[in-house]
C-alpha positions as a Markdown table, in Angstrom:
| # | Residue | x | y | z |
|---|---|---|---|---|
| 1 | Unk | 6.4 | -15.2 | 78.3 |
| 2 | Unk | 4.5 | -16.6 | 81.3 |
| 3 | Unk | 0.7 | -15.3 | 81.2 |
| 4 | Unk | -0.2 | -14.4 | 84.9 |
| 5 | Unk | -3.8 | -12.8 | 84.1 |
| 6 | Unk | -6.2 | -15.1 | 82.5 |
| 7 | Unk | -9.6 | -12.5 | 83.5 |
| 8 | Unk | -11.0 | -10.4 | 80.7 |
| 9 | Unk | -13.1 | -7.9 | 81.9 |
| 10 | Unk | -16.9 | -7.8 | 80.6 |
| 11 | Unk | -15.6 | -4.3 | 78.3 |
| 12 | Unk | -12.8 | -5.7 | 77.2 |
| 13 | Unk | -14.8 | -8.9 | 75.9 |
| 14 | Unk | -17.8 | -6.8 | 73.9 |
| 15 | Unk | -15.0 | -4.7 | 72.2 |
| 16 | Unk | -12.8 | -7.7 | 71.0 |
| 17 | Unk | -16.4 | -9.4 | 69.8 |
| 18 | Unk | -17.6 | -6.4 | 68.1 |
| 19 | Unk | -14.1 | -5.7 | 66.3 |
| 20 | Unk | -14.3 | -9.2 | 65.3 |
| 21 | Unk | -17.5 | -8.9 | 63.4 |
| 22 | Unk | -19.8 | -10.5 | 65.7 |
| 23 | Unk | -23.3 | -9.0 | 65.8 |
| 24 | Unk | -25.2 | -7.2 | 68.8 |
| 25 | Unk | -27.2 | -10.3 | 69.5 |
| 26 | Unk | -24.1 | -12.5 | 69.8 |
| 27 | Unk | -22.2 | -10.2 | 71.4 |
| 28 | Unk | -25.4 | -10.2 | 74.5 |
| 29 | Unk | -25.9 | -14.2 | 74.4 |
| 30 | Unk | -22.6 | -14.7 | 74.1 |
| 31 | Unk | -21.6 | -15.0 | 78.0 |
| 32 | Unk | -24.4 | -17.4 | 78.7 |
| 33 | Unk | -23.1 | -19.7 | 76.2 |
| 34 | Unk | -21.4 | -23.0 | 77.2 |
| 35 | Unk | -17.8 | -23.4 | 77.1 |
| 36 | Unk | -17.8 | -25.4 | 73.7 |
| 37 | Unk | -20.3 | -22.6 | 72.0 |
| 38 | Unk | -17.7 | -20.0 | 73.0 |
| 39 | Unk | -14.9 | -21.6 | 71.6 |
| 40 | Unk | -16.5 | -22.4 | 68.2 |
| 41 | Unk | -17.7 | -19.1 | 68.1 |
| 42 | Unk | -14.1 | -17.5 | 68.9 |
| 43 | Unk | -12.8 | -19.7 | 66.5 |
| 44 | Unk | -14.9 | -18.9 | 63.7 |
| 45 | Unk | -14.8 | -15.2 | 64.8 |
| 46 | Unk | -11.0 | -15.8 | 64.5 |
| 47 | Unk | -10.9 | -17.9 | 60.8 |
| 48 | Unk | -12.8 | -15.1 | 59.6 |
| 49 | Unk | -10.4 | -12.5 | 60.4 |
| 50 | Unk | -7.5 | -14.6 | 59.1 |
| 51 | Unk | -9.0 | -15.5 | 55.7 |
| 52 | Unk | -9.6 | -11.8 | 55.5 |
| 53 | Unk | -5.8 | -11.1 | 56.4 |
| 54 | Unk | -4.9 | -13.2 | 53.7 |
| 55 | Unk | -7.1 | -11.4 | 51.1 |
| 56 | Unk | -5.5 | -8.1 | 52.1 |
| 57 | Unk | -2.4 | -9.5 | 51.6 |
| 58 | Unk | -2.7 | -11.3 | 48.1 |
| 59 | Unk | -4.2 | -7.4 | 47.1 |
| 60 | Unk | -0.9 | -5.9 | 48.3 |
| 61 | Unk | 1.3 | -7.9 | 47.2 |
| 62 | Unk | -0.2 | -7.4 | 43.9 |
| 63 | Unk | -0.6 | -3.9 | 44.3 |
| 64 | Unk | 3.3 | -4.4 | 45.1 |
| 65 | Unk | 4.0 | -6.0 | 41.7 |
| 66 | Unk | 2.1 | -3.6 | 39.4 |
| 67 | Unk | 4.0 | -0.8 | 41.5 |
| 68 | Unk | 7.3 | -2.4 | 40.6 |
| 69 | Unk | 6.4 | -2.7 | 37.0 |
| 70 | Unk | 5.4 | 0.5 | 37.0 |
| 71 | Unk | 8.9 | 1.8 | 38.4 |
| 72 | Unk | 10.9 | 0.0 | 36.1 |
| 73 | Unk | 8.8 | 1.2 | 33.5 |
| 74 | Unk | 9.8 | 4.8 | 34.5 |
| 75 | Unk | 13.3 | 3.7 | 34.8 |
| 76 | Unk | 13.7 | 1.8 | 30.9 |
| 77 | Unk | 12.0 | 5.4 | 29.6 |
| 78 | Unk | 8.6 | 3.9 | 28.7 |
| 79 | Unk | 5.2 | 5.5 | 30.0 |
């Protein structure tokens, strides 16, 4: 896939930051920050939302398991 548009409108940027947890102040100093701020910042922004993926997915894959057990449970007659 060959990216042709590498602008991100002003909006667009404030709603990605705020959806990624940054605060107001951030969000407003963020622009006049240097290149290397922006990108640690993004970065973190973006380790935090993985490490929170993660958890979600450890809790549904348990949630997953008990679900199963509970099934099978149903299906050998015992409740």
């Amino acid at each position: 896939m060959k990216v042709t548009n590498t602008s991100v409108t002003d909006k667009e940027m404030t709603e990605v930051l705020y959806q990624a947890g940054l605060n107001e102040k951030q969000i407003k100093t963020f622009p006049s920050n240097c290149y290397a701020e922006k990108v640690r910042i993004l970065r973190n922004a973006r380790h935090s939302l993985l490490d929170s993926i993660h958890k979600q997915q450890t809790l549904l894959d348990k949630l997953d398991y008990v679900l199963w057990c509970t099934e099978h449970q149903e299906s050998e007659g015992e409740v």
